[in-house]
C-alpha positions in Angstrom: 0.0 0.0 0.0 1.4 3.1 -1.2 -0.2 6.5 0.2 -1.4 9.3 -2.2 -2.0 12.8 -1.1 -4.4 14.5 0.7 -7.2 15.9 -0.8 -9.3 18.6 0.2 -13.2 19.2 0.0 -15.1 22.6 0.8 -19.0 22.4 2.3 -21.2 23.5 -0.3 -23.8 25.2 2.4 -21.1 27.2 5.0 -17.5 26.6 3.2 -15.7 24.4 5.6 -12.7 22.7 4.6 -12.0 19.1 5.5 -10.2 16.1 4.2 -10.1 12.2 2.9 -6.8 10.4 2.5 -6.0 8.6 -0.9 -4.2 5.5 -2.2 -1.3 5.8 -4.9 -1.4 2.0 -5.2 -2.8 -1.2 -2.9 -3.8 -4.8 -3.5 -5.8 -7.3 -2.2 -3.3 -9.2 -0.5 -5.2 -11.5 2.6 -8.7 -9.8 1.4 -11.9 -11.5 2.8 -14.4 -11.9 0.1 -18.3 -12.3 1.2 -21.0 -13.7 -1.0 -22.9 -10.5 -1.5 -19.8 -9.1 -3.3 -17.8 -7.1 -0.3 -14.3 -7.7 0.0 -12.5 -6.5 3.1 -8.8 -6.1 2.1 -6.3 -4.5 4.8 -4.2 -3.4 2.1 -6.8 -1.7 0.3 -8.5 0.5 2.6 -12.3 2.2 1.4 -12.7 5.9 1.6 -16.3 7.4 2.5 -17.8 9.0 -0.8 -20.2 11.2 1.6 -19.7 13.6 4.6 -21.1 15.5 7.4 -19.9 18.9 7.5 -18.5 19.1 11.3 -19.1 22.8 11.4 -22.8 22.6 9.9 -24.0 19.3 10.1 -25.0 19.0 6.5 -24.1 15.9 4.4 -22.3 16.2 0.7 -20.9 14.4 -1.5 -17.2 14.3 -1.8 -16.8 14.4 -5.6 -15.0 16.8 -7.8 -17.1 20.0 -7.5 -16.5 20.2 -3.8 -13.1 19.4 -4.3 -10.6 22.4 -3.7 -7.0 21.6 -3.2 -4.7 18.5 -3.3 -2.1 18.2 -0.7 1.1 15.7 -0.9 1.8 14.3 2.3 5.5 13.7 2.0 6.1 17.2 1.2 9.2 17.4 0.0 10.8 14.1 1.0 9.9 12.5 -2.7 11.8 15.1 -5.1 14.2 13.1 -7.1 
């Protein structure tokens, strides 16, 4: 599992800013597979699509149009 940056989401109703990690690359390595199709893998965590604002309390989606800014957390450890 390889960890990709941070990306960041704005509340549509009162502009908060919050957060989701994401995966550069992962695999299904010792996954547990269950016969209505979900498959728990430790090596390839699942990211909520949907969020409560903390500030507000309203849920949105986190998709591209909420999305504002992308944030690598290595910094600058991975320049080659």
């Amino acid at each position: 599992m390889e960890i990709g940056p941070n990306l960041y989401y704005k509340c549509p109703k009162c502009g908060q800013t919050s957060f989701k990690e994401s995966l550069l690359s992962g695999n299904n390595s010792g996954a547990k597979y269950f016969s209505d199709g979900k498959m728990i893998a430790p090596m390839l965590p699942e990211f909520p699509a949907i969020i409560k604002c903390k500030n507000c309390k309203t849920f949105y989606w986190l998709n591209d149009e909420n999305q504002i800014d992308e944030s690598d957390v290595f910094g600058d450890y991975y320049e080659w």
